[in-house]
ZAKE-976494 format. One record per residue (C-alpha): residue in one letter; x, y, z. Coordinates in steps of 0.5 Angstrom, whole numbers, plus 500, padded with zeros to 3 digits. Example, Ala and Ser with C-alpha at 12.3 -4.5 7.8 and 13.67 -1.06 7.14 Angstrom:
# residues 2
A525491516;S527498514;
//
This chain:
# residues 186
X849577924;X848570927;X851565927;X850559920;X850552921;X856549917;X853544911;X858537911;X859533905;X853529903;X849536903;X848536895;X849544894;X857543896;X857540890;X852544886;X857550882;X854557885;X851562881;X854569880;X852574884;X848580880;X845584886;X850588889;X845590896;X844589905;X843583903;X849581900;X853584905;X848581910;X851574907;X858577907;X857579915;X855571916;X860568912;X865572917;X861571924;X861563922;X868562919;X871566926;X867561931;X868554927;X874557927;X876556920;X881560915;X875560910;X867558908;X865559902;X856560901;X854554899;X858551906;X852555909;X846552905;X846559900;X849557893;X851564890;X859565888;X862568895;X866567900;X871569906;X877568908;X883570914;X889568913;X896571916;X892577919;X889578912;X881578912;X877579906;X872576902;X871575894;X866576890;X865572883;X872570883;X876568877;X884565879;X890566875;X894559878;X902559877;X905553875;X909552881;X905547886;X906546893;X904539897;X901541905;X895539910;X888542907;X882540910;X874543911;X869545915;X864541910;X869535913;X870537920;X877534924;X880530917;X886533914;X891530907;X896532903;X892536898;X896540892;X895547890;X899551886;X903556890;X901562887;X894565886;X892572883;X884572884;X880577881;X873579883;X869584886;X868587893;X861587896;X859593894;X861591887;X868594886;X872591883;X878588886;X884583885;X888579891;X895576889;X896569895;X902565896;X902559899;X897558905;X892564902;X894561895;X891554898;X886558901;X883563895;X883556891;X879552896;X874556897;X873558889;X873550888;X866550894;X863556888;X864550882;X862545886;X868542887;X871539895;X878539897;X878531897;X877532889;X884534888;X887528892;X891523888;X887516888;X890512893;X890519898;X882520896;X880512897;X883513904;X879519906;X872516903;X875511908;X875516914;X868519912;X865513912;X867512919;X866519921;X860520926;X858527922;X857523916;X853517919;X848523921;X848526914;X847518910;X841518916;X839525914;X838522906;X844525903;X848522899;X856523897;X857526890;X864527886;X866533880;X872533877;X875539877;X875544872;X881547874;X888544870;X893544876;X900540872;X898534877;X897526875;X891524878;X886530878;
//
């Protein structure tokens, strides 16, 4: 399967929340092996669809020497947080303090619709929780604290990448997480 063109902040479908995915077929698993393929040369640790312009509740991940993928997930947070350098392939070469919790069981189906549960620590907690944020529309710069979050607007506005896409017509757009995190600001 080939390689996809990774979509940058602006694009309005990495703010758009996903639709579940009711087909479980070649088509899907097709989509699955993209994600993969495109994750691996970004090089990145997760995407999620809507990253590569498709708007379907899917993603994939390789973290530790762990590698999966998650379809319709629903996560269980732990009330334990934990504070780390997070960034994007959506917002390539910047990085922020961005908190998660430190435990994740996310729940979901496989691409060949059996059910499956994958229980995360920290980076694959971070990770389960990033990419299950690109299904509802939401980007990791949503979860910073303000002062952190008007420092990353700063650093996109002077980011070559989003220059282009402000040329391309797009503009930027903000969702407050659905997510209760136990965090001031968010």
């Amino acid at each position: 399967m080939p390689v996809q063109e990774i979509r940058l902040f602006g694009d309005p479908v990495l703010t758009t929340p996903a639709t579940p995915v009711t087909v479980f077929d070649k088509e899907l698993r097709n989509l699955v092996s993209d994600l993969m393929q495109t994750m691996h040369d970004a090089p990145g640790a997760g995407l999620a669809a809507p990253q590569i312009g498709v708007s379907l509740r899917v993603f994939v991940w390789d973290v530790d020497d762990q590698e999966g993928h998650l379809i319709n997930p629903s996560l269980d947070l732990s009330t334990e947080m934990q504070e780390g350098e997070e960034g994007c392939l959506s917002f390539p070469g910047l990085l922020y303090e961005t908190p998660r919790s430190m435990r994740v069981v996310a729940k979901g189906f496989n691409m060949h619709g059996e059910p499956v549960v994958i229980e995360g620590s920290e980076l694959l907690a971070r990770c389960l929780q990033h990419e299950t944020d690109h299904l509802d529309g939401i980007v990791f710069i949503d979860r910073l604290v303000a002062e952190e979050r008007k420092k990353a607007m700063a650093d996109i506005r002077n980011s070559d990448w989003f220059a282009n896409a402000i040329d391309l017509g797009n503009t930027p757009t903000f969702k407050i997480s659905p997510h209760t995190i136990n965090k001031p600001g968010f």
